[in-house]
C-alpha positions as CSV (number, residue, x, y, z in Angstrom):
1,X,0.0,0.0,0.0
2,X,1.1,3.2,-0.6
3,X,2.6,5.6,2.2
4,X,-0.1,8.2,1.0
5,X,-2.6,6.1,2.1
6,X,-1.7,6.3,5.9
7,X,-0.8,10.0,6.6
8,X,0.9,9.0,9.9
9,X,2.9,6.6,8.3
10,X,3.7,8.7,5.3
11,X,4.2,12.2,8.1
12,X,6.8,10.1,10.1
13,X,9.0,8.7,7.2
14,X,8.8,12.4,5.4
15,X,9.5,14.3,9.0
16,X,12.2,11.8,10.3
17,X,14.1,11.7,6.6
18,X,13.8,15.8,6.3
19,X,15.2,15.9,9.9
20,X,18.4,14.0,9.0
21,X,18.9,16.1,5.8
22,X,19.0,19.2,7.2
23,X,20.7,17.9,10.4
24,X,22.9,16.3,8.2
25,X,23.5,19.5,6.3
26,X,24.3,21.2,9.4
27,X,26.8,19.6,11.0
28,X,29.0,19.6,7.9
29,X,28.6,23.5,7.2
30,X,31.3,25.3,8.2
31,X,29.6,27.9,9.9
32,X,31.9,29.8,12.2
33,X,30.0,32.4,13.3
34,X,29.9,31.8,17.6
35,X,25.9,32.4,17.3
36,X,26.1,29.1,14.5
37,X,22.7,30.8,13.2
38,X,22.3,30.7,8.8
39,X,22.7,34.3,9.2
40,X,25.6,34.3,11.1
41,X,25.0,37.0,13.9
42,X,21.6,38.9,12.4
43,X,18.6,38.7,14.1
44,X,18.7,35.7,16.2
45,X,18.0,34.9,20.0
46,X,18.9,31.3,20.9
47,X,21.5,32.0,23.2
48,X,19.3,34.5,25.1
49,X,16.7,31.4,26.2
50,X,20.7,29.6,27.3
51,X,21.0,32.3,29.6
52,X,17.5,33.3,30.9
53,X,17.3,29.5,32.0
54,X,20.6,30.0,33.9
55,X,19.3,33.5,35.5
56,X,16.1,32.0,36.6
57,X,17.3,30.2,40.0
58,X,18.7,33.3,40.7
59,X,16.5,36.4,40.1
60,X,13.1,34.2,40.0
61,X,10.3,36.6,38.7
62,X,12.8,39.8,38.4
63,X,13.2,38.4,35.3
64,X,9.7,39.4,33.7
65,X,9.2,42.4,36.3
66,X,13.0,44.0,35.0
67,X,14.7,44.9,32.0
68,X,17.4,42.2,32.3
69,X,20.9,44.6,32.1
70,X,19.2,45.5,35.6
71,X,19.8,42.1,36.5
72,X,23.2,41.9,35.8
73,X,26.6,43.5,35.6
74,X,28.6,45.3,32.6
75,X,32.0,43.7,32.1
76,X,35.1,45.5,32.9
77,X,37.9,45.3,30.6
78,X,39.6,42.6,32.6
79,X,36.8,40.7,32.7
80,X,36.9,41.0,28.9
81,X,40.6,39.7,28.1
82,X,38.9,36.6,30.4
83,X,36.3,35.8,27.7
84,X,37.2,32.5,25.8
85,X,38.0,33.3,22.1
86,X,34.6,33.1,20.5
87,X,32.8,35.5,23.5
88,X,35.3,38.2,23.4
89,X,34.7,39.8,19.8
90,X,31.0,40.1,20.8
91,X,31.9,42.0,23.8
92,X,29.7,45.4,24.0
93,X,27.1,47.3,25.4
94,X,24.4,44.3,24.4
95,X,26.5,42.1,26.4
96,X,28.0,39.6,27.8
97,X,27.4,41.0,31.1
98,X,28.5,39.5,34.5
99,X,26.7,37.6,37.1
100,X,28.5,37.3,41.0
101,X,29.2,33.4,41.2
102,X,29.6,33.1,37.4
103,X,32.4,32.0,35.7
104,X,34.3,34.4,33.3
105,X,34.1,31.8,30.5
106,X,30.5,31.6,30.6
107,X,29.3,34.8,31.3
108,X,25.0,36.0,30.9
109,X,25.0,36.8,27.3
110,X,21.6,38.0,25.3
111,X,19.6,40.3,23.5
112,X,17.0,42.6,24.1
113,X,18.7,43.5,27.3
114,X,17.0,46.6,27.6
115,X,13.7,44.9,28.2
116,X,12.0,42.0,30.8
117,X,12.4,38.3,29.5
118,X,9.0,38.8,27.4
119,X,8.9,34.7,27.0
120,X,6.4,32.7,29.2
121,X,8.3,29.7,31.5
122,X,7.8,27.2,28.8
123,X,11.2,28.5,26.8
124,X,13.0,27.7,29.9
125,X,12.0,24.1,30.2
126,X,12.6,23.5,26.8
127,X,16.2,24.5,26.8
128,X,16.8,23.8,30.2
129,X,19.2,20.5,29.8
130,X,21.6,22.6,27.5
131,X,21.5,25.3,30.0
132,X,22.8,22.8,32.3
133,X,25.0,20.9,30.2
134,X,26.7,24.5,29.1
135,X,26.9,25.8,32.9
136,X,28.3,22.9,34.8
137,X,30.1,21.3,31.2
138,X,32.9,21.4,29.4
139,X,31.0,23.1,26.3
140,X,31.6,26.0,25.2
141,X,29.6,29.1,23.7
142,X,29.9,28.2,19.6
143,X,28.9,24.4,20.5
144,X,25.9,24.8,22.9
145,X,24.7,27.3,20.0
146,X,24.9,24.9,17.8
147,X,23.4,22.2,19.7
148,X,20.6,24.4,20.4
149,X,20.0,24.6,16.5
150,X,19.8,21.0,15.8
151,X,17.6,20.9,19.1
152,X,15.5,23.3,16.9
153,X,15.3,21.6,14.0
154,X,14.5,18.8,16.2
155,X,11.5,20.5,17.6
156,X,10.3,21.7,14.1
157,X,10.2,18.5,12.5
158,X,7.9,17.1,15.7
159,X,5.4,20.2,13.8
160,X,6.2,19.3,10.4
161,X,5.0,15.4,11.4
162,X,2.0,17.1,12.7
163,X,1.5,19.5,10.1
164,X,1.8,16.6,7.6
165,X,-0.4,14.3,8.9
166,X,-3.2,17.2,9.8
167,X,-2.7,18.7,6.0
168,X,-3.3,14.6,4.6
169,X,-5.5,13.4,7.0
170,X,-8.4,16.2,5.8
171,X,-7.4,16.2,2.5
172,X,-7.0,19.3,0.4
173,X,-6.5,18.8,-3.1
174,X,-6.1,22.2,-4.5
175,X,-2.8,23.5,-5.8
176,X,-3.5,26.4,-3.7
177,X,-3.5,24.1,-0.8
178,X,-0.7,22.2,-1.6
179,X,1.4,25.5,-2.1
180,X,0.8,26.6,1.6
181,X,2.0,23.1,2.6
182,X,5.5,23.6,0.7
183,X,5.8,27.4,2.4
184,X,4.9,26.1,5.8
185,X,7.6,23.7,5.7
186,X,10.0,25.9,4.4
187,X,9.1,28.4,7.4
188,X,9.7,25.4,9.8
189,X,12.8,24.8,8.4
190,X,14.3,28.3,8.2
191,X,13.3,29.7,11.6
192,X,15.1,27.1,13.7
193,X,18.4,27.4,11.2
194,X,18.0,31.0,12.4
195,X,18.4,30.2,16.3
196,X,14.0,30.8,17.3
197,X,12.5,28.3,19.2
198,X,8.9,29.2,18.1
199,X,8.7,26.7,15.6
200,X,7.7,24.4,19.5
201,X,4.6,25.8,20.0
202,X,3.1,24.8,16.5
203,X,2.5,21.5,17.0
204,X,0.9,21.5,20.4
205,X,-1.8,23.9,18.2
206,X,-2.1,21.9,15.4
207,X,-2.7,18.9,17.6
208,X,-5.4,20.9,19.4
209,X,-7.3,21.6,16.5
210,X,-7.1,17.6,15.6
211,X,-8.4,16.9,19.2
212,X,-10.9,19.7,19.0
213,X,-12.2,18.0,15.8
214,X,-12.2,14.7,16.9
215,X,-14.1,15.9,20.3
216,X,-11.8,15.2,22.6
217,X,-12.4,18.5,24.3
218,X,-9.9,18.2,27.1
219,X,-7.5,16.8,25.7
220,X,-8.0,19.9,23.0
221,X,-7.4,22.2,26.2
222,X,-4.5,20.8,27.4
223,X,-2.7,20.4,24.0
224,X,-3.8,25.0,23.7
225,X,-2.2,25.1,27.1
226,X,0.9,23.4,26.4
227,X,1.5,25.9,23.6
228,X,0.8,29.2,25.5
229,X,3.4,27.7,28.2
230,X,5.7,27.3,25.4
231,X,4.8,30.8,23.9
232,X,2.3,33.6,24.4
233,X,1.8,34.1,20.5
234,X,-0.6,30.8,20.9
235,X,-2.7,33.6,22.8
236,X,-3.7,34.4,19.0
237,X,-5.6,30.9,18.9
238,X,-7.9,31.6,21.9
239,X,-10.9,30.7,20.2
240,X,-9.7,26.6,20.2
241,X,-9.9,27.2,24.3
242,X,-12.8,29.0,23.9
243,X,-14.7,26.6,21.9
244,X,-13.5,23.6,24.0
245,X,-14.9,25.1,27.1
246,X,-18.2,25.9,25.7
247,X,-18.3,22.5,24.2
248,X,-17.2,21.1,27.7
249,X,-19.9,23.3,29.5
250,X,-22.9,22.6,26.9
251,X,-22.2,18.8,26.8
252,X,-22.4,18.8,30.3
253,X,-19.2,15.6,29.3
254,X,-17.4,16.4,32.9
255,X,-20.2,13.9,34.4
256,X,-18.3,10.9,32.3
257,X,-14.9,12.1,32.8
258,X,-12.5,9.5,34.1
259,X,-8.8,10.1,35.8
260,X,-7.9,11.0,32.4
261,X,-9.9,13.7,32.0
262,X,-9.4,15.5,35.2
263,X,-5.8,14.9,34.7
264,X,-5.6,16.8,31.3
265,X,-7.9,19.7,32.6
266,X,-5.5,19.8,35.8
267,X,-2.3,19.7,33.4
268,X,-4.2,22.4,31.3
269,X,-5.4,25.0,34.2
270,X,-1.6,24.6,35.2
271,X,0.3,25.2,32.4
272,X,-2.4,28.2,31.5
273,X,-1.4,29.4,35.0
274,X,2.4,29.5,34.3
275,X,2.0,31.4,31.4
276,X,-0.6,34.3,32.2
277,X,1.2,34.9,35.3
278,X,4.2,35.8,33.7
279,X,2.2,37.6,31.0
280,X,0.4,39.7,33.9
281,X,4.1,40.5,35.5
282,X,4.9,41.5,31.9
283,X,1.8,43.5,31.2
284,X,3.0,47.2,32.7
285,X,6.5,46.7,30.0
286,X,4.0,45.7,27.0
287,X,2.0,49.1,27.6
288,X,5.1,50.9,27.4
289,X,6.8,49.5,24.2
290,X,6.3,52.3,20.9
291,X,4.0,51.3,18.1
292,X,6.4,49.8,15.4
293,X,3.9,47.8,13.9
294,X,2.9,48.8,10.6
295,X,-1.1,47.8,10.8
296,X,-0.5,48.8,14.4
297,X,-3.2,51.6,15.3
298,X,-0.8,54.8,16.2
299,X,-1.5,57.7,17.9
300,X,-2.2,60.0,14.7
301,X,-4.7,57.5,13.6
302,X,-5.4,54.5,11.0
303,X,-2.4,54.5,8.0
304,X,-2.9,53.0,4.5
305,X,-1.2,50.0,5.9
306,X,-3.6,49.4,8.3
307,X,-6.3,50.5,5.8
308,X,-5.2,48.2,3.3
309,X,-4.8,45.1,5.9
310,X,-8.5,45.6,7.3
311,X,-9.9,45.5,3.7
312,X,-8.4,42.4,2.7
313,X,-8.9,40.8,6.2
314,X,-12.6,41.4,5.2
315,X,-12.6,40.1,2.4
316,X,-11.3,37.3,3.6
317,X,-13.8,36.8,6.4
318,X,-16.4,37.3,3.7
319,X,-15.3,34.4,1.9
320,X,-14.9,32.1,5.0
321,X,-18.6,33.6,6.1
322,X,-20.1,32.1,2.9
323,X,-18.4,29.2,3.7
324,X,-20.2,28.8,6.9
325,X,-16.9,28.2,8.7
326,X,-18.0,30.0,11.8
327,X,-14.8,29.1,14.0
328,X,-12.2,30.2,11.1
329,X,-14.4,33.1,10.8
330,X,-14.0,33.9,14.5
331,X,-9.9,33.0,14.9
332,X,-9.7,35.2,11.6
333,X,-11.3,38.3,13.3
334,X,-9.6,37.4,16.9
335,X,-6.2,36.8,15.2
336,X,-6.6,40.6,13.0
337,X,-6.9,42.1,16.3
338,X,-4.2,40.7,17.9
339,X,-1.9,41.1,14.8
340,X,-3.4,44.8,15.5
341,X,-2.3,45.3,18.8
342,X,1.5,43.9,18.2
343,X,3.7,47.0,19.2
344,X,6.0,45.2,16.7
345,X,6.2,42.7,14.1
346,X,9.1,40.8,12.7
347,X,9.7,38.1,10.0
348,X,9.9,34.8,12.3
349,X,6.2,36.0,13.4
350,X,4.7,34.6,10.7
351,X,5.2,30.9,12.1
352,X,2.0,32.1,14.5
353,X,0.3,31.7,10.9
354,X,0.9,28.3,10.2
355,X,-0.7,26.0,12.5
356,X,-4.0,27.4,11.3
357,X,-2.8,26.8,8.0
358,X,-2.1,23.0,8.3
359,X,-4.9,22.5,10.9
360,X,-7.8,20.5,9.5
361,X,-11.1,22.8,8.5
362,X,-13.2,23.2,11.3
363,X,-17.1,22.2,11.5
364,X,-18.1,23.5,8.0
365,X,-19.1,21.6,4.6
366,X,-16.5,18.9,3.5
367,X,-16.9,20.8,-0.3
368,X,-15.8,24.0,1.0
369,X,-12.5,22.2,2.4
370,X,-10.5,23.7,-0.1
371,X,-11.8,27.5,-0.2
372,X,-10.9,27.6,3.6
373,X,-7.6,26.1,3.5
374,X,-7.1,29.1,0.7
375,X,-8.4,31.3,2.6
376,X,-6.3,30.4,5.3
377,X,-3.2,30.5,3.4
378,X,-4.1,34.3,1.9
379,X,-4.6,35.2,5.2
380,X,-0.8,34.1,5.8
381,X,0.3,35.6,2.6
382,X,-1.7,39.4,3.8
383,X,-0.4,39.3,7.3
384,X,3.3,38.9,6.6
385,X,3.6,41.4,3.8
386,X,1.4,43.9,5.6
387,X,2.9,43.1,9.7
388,X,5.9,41.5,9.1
389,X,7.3,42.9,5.8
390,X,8.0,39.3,5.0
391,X,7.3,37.3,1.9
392,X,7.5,33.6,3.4
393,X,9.0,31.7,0.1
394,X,12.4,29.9,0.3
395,X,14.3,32.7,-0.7
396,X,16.9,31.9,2.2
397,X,18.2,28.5,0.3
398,X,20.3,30.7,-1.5
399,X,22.3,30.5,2.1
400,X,22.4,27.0,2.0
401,X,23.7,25.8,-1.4
């Protein structure tokens, strides 16, 4: 039988292959950049999650109620002629900065200094191993970066399995829809080369939309709440939790819940706590970040930006209206207004896109499959020109070859 005709089956031999390609391909570039990222120093924040997972212990929630230079000290220029080799050419006001009981060679090194660790917990546990192995092991800066990429790629080939299997499993069989498979893919695969971990937190949602859909409503929950723990840019899928509740609620299905039930609504109510807490603590530095968003809504008023954004996003919601596909309709108009709010928007952003993109069409006429999958994917297409000032096509490959 043919792999296509068992989408797991087909998912795990294309993910597991892919992964050993590109980890492959890895390994054996020379990259010597000390970040190990594709773009070799630009834009990347891998080491920063290293280093907030080694602050933690010490500053606890100071680390999301404090710009994190606040946290720690500036390097002298002893300390500097300390550094190992591949530390001390990155030396500067963004860093590597000093913490008392460190050692020298593995000094608190990160971006966005200026600002609170705007991540929920869930960054921390993922990377928390290699924070350990790189504090208390013989590794040194350039490897644990690199080991944190393959980790990456690791993590983004778990959401390409899911992404297959989802995009096969409720079969689309438009070009259209085939085309936003090959981009989301390519996403997954550039962000992690890049040093971002957010390619984690789009397979817990695409798995809750497949749980939602197959009405197992707490397990849909907990699968939501395991990606806002991982990141708060799930927050833009609120509708899934929203639906599940109101499913839960209507059904009146707690009345047959078993130990596995309860234990998935506990692990959701949990993980949901660990990240709005930290996203409370962060609330007062999110008011005062500047607008840099370009469909952001400024001071002066609405720009063409935003103008031109809203009209397509209509459009769009038109088209999945006459659809009947209420729940896109309603993560469409939640997700504008987040995109909205954003005080900024940059390229990796666009991976919050793609788990609605694979996920399988929700509650609306099996005919109609298609147009919502297309509408999903120009949805994509809108946000990242307009937000991000991104065009998500494998343009980067030219990197790799």
């Amino acid at each position: 039988m043919s792999l296509l005709v068992h989408p797991r089956r087909f998912a795990l031999v294309f993910s597991s292959a892919s992964f050993l390609v590109w980890c492959t391909w890895y390994v054996l570039h020379p990259n010597r950049h000390p970040f190990g990222d594709l773009s070799q120093g630009f834009n990347t924040d891998h080491f920063s999650h290293l280093s907030a997972t080694r602050l933690f212990p010490r500053v606890g929630t100071d680390i999301w109620r404090k710009p994190v230079r606040s946290l720690v000290l500036p390097l002298t220029p002893e300390d500097i002629q300390q550094l190992p080799s591949d530390l001390r050419p990155l030396a500067g006001p963004e860093g590597p900065f000093k913490v008392p009981g460190w050692p020298l060679t593995k000094p608190y090194t990160s971006s966005w200094s200026l600002i609170p660790r705007n991540y929920p917990p869930g960054d921390m546990v993922l990377v928390a191993p290699f924070a350990l192995l790189y504090h208390f092991g013989p590794v040194s800066f350039s490897q644990i970066n690199r080991l944190l990429i393959i980790y990456f790629l690791l993590l983004a080939h778990l959401s390409i399995y899911l992404a297959v299997n989802s995009f096969l499993q409720y079969q689309a069989s438009s070009i259209i829809g085939l085309l936003g498979l090959v981009l989301c893919y390519f996403e997954l695969i550039h962000w992690p080369l890049e040093g971002f971990y957010d390619v984690a937190y789009v397979g817990p949602l695409i798995a809750s939309f497949g749980l939602l859909l197959a009405e197992r409503r707490p397990a849909a929950v907990a699968a939501y709440a395991g990606a806002t723990f991982i990141h708060f840019r799930a927050l833009f899928y609120a509708p899934i939790a929203i639906y599940a509740v109101c499913g839960i609620l209507l059904r009146r299905e707690w009345r047959d819940w078993g130990r596995r039930e309860v234990a998935l609504i506990a692990t959701a109510v949990v993980l949901g706590g660990a990240s709005l807490y930290p996203f409370a603590l962060l609330w007062p530095a999110f008011r005062q970040q500047g607008i840099a968003n370009p469909i952001g809504l400024v001071p002066h008023g609405p720009n063409p930006t935003f103008i031109s954004f809203v009209v397509l996003s209509g459009l769009i919601a038109a088209a999945l209206g006459w659809a009947r596909a209420w729940a896109d309709l309603a993560i469409l108009l939640w997700m504008s207004l987040m995109w909205i709010c954003l005080p900024y928007a940059y390229a990796w952003y666009v991976l919050a896109l793609v788990p609605w993109v694979m996920a399988g069409p929700l509650w609306s006429k099996p005919e109609r499959a298609n147009l919502i999958r297309d509408a999903r994917l120009l949805f994509m297409l809108v946000t990242s020109a307009f937000a991000c000032s991104y065009a998500p096509l494998p343009t980067w490959l030219t990197r790799v070859f």
